[in-house]
C-alpha positions as CSV (number, residue, x, y, z in Angstrom):
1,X,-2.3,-11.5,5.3
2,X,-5.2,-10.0,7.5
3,X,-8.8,-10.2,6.3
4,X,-11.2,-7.7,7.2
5,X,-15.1,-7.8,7.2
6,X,-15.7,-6.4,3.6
7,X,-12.7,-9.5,2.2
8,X,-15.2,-12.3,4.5
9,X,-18.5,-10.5,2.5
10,X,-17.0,-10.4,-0.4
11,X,-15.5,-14.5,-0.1
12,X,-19.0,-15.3,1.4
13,X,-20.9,-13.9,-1.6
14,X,-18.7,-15.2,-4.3
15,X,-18.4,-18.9,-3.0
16,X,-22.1,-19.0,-1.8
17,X,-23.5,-17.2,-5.2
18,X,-25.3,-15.0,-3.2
19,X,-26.0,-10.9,-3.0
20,X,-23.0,-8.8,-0.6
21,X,-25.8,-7.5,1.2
22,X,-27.0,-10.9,2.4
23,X,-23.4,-12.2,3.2
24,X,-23.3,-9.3,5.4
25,X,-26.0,-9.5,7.4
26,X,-24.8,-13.4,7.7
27,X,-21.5,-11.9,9.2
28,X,-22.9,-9.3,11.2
29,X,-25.6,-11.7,12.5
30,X,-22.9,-14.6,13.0
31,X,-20.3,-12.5,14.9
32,X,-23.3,-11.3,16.9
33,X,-24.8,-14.1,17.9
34,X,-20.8,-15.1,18.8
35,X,-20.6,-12.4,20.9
36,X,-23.8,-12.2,23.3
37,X,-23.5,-16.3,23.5
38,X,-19.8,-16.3,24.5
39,X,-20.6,-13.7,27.7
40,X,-22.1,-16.4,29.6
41,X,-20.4,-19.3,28.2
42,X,-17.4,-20.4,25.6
43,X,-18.8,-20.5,22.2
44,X,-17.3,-24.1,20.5
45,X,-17.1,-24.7,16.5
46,X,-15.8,-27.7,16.2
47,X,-12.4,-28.2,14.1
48,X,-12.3,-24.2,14.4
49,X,-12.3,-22.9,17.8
50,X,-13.7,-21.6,20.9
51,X,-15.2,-17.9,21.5
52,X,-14.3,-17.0,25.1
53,X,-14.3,-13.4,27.2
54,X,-11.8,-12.7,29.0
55,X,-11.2,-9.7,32.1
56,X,-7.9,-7.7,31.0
57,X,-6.5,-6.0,34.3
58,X,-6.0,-2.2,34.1
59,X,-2.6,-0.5,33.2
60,X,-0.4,2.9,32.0
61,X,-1.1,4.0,29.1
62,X,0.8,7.0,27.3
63,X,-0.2,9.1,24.6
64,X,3.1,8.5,21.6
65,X,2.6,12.7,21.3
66,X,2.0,14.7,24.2
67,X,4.1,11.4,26.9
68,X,1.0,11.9,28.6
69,X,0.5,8.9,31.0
70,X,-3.4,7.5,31.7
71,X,-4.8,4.2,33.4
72,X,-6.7,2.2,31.0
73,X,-9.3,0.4,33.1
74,X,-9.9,-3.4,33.3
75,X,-11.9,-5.0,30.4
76,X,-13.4,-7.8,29.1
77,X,-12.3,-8.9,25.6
78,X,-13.8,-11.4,23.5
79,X,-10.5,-14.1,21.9
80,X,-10.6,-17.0,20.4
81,X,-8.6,-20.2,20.9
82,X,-7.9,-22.1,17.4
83,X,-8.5,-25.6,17.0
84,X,-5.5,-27.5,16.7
85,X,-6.8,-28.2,13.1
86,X,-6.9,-25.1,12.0
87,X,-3.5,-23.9,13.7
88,X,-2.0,-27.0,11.2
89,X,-3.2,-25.7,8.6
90,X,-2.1,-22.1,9.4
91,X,1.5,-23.4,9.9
């Protein structure tokens, strides 16, 4: 089961009793605030994980169509590390 950002809105405004418009900008200003933080240092939630970046290095790509082969440059990507409470739960 995958959850995207409309299914967390619509979760946030039906538990919280509150408009979809608001629980969106929660979200939107949530992940953000997750995002610029976690570029200079890990972002911790306790019993729910850490926010880090990470560099990617660069590799071969191929287009599935044409076999065309590219590089994809090096990265950074943001990933998070579950809690071991929450990876319980999960499993």
């Amino acid at each position: 089961m995958s959850l995207g950002k409309k299914d967390i809105v619509k979760n946030i405004s039906s538990k919280a009793q509150i408009s979809s418009s608001l629980s969106s900008k929660i979200l939107e200003g949530f992940l953000k605030i997750v995002s610029t933080e976690s570029k200079n240092n890990p972002v911790k939630i306790s019993n729910f994980g850490t926010f880090y970046y990470h560099k990617t290095p660069k590799r071969l790509g191929r287009n599935p169509k044409t076999k065309e082969e590219f590089v994809i440059g090096s990265r950074l990507k943001l990933s998070l590390k579950v809690s071991s409470n929450i990876r319980d739960l999960i499993n």
